[in-house]
MIDRENMAR-701351 format. One record per residue (C-alpha): residue number from 1; y, z, x. Coordinates in steps of 0.1 Angstrom, whole numbers. Layout:
resi c2 c3 c1
NUM Y Z X
...
***
This chain:
resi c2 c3 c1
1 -98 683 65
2 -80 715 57
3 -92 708 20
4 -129 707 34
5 -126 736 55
6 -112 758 23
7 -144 748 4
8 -167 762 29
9 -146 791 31
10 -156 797 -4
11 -193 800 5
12 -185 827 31
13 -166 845 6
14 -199 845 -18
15 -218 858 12
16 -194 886 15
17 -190 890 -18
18 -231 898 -17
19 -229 920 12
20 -202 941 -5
21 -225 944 -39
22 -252 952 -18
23 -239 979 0
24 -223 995 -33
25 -256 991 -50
26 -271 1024 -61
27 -301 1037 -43
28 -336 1028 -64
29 -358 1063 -67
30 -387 1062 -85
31 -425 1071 -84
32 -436 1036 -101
33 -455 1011 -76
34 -444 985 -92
35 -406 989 -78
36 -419 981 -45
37 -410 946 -52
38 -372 952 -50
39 -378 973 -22
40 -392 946 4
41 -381 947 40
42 -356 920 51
43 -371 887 63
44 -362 878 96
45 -344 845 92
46 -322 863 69
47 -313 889 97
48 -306 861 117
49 -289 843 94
50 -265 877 87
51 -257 880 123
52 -249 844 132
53 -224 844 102
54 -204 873 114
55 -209 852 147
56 -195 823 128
57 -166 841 113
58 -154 856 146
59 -160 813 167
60 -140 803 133
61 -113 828 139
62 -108 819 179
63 -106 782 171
64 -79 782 146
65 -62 803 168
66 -64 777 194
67 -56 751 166
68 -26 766 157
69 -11 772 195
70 -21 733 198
71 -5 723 165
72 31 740 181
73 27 726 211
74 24 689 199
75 55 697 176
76 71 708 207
77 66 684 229
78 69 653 203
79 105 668 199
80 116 673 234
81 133 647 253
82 112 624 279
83 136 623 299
84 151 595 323
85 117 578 337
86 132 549 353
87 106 526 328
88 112 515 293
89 72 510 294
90 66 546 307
91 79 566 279
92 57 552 249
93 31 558 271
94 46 591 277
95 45 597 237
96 13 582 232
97 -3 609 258
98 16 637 241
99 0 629 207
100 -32 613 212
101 -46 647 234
102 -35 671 205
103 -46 650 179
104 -83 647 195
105 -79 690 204
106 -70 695 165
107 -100 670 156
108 -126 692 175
109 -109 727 166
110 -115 719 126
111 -149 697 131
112 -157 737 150
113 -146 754 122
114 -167 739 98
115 -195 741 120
116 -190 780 129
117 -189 784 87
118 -213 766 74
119 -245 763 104
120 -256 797 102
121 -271 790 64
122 -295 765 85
123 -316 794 96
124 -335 804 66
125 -343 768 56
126 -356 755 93
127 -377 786 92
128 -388 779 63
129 -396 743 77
130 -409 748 108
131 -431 777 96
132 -448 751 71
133 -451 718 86
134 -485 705 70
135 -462 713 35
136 -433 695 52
137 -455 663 59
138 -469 665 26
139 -439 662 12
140 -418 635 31
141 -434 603 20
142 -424 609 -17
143 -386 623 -10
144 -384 597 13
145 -395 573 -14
146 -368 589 -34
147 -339 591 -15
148 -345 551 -8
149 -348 545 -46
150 -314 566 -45
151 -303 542 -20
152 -311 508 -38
153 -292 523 -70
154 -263 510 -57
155 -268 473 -69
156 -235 465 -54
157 -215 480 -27
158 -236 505 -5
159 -222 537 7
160 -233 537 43
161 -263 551 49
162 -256 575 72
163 -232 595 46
164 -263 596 28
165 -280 605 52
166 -258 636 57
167 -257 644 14
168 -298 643 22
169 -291 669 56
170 -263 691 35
171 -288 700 5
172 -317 706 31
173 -300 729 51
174 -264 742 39
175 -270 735 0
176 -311 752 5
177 -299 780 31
178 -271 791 9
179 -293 789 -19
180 -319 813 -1
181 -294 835 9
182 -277 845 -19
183 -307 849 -41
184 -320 872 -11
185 -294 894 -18
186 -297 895 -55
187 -333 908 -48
188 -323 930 -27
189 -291 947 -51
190 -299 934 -87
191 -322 959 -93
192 -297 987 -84
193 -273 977 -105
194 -296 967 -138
195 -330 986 -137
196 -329 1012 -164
197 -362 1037 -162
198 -351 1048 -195
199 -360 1015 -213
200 -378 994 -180
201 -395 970 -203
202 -359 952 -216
203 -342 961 -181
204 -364 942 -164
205 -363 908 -184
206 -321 913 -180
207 -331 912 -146
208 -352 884 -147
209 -325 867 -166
210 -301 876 -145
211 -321 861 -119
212 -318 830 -134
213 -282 827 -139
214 -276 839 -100
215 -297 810 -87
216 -287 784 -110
217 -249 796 -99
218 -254 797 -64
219 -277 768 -60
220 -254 747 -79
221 -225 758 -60
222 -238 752 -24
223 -254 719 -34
224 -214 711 -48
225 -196 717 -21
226 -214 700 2
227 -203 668 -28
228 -173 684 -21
229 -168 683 18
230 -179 646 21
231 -159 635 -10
232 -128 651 10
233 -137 637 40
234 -153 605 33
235 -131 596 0
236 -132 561 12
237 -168 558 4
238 -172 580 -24
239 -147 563 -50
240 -163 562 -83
241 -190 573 -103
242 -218 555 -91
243 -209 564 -55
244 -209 601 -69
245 -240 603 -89
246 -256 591 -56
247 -242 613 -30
248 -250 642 -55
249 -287 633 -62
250 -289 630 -23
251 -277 664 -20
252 -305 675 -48
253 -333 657 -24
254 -328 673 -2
255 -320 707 -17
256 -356 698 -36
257 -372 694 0
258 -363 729 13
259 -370 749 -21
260 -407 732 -23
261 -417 739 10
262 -406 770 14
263 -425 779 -25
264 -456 767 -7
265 -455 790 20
266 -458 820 1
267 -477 811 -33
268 -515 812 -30
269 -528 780 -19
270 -543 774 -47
271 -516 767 -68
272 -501 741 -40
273 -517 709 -64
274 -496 725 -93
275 -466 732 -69
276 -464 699 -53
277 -474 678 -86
278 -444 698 -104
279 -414 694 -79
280 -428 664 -58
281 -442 637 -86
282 -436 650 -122
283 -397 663 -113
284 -389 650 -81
285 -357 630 -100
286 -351 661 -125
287 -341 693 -121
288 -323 697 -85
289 -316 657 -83
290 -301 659 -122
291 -284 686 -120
292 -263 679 -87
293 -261 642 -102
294 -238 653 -127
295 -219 675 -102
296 -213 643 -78
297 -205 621 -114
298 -175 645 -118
299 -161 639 -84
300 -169 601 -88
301 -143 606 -115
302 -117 626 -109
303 -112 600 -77
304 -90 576 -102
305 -75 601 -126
306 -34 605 -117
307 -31 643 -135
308 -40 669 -110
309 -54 683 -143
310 -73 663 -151
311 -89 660 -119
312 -102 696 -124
313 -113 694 -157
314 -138 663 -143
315 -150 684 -113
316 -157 720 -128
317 -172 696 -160
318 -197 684 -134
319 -202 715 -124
320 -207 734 -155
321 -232 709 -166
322 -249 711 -137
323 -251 752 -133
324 -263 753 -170
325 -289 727 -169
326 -304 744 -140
327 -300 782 -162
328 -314 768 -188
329 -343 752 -175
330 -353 779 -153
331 -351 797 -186
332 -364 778 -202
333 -394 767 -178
334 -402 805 -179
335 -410 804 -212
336 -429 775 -218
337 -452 778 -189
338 -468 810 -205
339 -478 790 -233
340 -489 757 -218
341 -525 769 -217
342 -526 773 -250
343 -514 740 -259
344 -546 725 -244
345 -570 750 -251
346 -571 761 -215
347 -581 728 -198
348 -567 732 -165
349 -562 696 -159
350 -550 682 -194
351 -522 713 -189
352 -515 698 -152
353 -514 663 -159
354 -497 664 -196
355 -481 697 -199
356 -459 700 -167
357 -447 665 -177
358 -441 677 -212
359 -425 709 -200
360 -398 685 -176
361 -390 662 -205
362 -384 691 -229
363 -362 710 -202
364 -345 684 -180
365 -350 655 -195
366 -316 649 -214
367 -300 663 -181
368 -319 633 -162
369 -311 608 -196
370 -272 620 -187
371 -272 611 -153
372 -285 576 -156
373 -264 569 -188
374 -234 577 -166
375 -250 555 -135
376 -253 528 -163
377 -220 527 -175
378 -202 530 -141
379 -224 502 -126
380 -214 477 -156
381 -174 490 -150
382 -182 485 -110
383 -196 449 -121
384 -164 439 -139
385 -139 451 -115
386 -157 431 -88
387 -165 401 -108
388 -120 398 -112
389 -123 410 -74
390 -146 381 -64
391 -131 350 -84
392 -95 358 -69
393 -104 363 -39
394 -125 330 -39
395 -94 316 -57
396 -73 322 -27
397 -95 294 -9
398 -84 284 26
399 -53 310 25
400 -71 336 21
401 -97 326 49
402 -127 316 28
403 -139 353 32
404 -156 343 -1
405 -162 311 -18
406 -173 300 -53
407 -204 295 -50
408 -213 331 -35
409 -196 347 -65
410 -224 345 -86
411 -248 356 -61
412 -230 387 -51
413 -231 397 -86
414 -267 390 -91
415 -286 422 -75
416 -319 403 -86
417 -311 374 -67
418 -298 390 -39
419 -329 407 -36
420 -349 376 -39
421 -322 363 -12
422 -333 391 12
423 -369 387 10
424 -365 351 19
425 -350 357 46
426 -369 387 61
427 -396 359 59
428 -378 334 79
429 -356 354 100
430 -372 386 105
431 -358 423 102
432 -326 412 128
433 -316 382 102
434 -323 409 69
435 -295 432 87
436 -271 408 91
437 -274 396 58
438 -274 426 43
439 -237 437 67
440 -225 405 55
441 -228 406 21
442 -220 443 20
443 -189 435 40
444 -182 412 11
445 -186 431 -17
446 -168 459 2
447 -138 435 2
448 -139 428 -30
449 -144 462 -44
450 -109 477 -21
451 -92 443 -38
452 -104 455 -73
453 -92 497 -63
454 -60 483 -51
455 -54 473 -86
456 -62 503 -104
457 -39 531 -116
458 -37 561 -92
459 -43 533 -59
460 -37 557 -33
461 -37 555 8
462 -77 558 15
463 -81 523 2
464 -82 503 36
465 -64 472 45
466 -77 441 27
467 -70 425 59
468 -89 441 85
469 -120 436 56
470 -116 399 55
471 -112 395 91
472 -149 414 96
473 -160 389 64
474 -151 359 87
475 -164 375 117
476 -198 379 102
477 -200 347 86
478 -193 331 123
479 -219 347 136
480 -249 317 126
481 -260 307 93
482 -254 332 77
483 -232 322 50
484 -255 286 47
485 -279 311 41
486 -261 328 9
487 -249 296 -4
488 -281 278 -9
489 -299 303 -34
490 -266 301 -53
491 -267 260 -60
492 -300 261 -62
493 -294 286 -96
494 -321 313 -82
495 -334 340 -110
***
């Protein structure tokens, strides 16, 4: 937790870091109309948004305060004596009372804390949001549509979906908010800093480049440590590539959501088609989804390296590949999209429906042929480790309580028959038999994939007790049919 709480810390620290540049930023004089543009008023959700994070800072401050006093006084009264109670059964109870209350105070304290960091980014984005709803509904269906395909590349063990559900919630509003932000504040100081009156032609595309690099840094940076916070918190779930590449495409979903509808609510309605066919159909899995991909691939694998080293070198290589795909293709993009007109003599819908696709592949595409060549490979390591998992643990047999037996080997390690498996029995059974087939076989391969980590060099203390795993195996396979259910498809060699 205090690991998760230091990366958020980080993005107040860029927030400050922006306040301090603007402040020092030199004053912009100068007759031109054009300058107007860095000279905007503040927008409202970003006033907000500056308040509630000094609001933030101050709620932090209070509350680990309070954590620390609580923190001494569990060590203090852990270490002093009970005393004579007259009971023997009265003075673990008497223990148990003096940690158990701390340890729930210390709980809420740093659950505040990251609350009181990281909420006040939320503004801009549910402004943004609830400002443009009819762009908001247009453009659910198709990241919903993603985020399940996101879901269903997982063709073995399944994260829950509730942690990606909050990867999805992260990039909407911390990753998107912090996003906004920052880039607010370049527009407001940038100009200060770079815009040379002397020569404004090649000041002003150092600007615009500029530009670029600042919101490929800090988009990239507050979709990552969102990766980062649930990879700390949740490292239980989030133990490998695959795992990684998914939480980190979640995070670019959702990220993707935010930054399309707030573009629609200021370009001219005209251009929404363009808008929405560019960052909703053509590059919904590209750009945002890519680039944070490869950010979550790199903490996906520093979770089995042993050197601390090399730990790093996997993160900030994530990273790095992720800030300069998304420089370069905003570069990039910029460039290209002056010319696509030309490429088709002007045809405004031969440049919509075949240059914007052209323009994706030629920009992101080997970002997006990265992240799926690294899904690829860590699925097929994922399907080795718990194909060694499966047969020992159906070796065991009656020892090991038949959490697993041969004939569901192959099936677990079939996603096409599973599938076939699942539509069967939504057919028979309903929605109510699907879920507990799905638990079941989840619970399964969960088993089997903590069996196969257990194994592995760098095993540390967030792999769970095999156990406790096998005991829920049983308990769902008790529950009715269920494992008749995931045997029969298996004889019966479905494909």
């Amino acid at each position: 937790m205090a690991s998760a709480i230091a990366v958020v810390l980080t993005l107040s620290v860029a927030y400050a870091v922006g306040q301090i540049l603007y402040w020092t930023a030199p004053d912009i004089v100068s007759p031109s109309p054009w300058v107007k543009i860095w000279l905007l008023p503040e927008p409202t959700p970003f006033k907000v948004t500056r308040v509630l994070l000094v609001v933030g800072w101050c709620v932090a401050t209070l509350l680990a305060l309070a954590l620390l006093l609580t923190r001494r006084r569990a060590t203090a009264a852990t270490a002093a004596p009970t005393g004579d109670t007259g009971s023997e059964q009265a003075e673990p109870m008497a223990r148990f009372d003096a940690t158990a209350r701390p340890r729930l105070t210390l709980r809420a304290c740093q659950f505040g804390i990251l609350g009181a960091l990281v909420l006040p980014f939320a503004v801009m984005p549910l402004a943004a949001l609830g400002s443009n709803l009819p762009q908001l509904l247009l453009c659910l269906p198709t990241t919903g549509a993603a985020l399940f395909l996101v879901h269903r590349a997982q063709l073995y063990r399944r994260m829950p979906g509730w942690l990606l559900l909050a990867g999805f919630g992260w990039g909407v509003l911390i990753g998107g908010g912090f996003g906004l932000v920052m880039i607010t504040w370049f527009q407001r100081y940038g100009a200060g800093y770079f815009l040379d009156f002397q020569r404004p032609r090649d000041s002003i595309r150092e600007i615009y480049t500029l530009f670029c690099l600042n919101g490929a840094v800090v988009a990239e940076f507050g979709k990552a440590a969102g990766i980062a916070v649930l990879f700390l918190l949740f490292r239980r779930h989030i133990d490998g590539v695959v795992s990684g590449v998914v939480v980190g495409a979640a995070v670019g979903l959702g990220h993707n959501l935010t930054e399309t509808v707030h573009y629609l609510g200021f370009v001219n309605p005209e251009h929404h088609p363009a808008q929405f066919w560019d960052r909703q159909v053509v590059g919904l899995m590209a750009a945002h989804v890519a680039f944070s991909a490869l950010a979550g691939a790199g903490f996906g694998a520093a979770r089995w390296l042993p050197e601390r080293r090399d730990r790093w070198v996997a993160v900030g290589g994530g990273l790095l590949a992720a800030v300069g795909g998304h420089f370069e293709t905003d570069v990039v993009l910029m460039r290209l999209d002056q010319s696509r007109g030309e490429w088709f003599s002007h045809n405004e819908t031969l440049s919509l429906l075949l240059g914007i696709p052209l323009m994706t592949v030629i920009t992101s595409g080997v970002f997006v042929a990265l992240y799926v060549l690294i899904l690829r490979r860590g699925l097929r390591a994922q399907a080795a480790g718990l194909a060694r998992a499966l047969h020992a643990e159906a070796a065991s047999g009656p020892s090991g309580g038949a959490a697993v037996t041969g004939p569901e080997v192959a099936l677990l390690l079939s996603p096409a028959r599973r599938l076939l498996l699942e539509m069967r029995v939504w057919r028979r059974d309903g929605t109510a038999g699907l879920r507990h087939l799905v638990r079941f076989q989840q619970a399964q391969l969960d088993l089997a994939t903590q069996r196969w980590h257990r194994e592995r060099v760098g095993a540390d203390s967030f792999i769970p007790d095999e156990q406790q795993l096998r005991e829920k195996v049983i308990d769902l396979k008790g529950l009715g049919g269920t494992s008749g259910t995931s045997e029969v498809p298996a004889r019966k060699g479905l494909s």
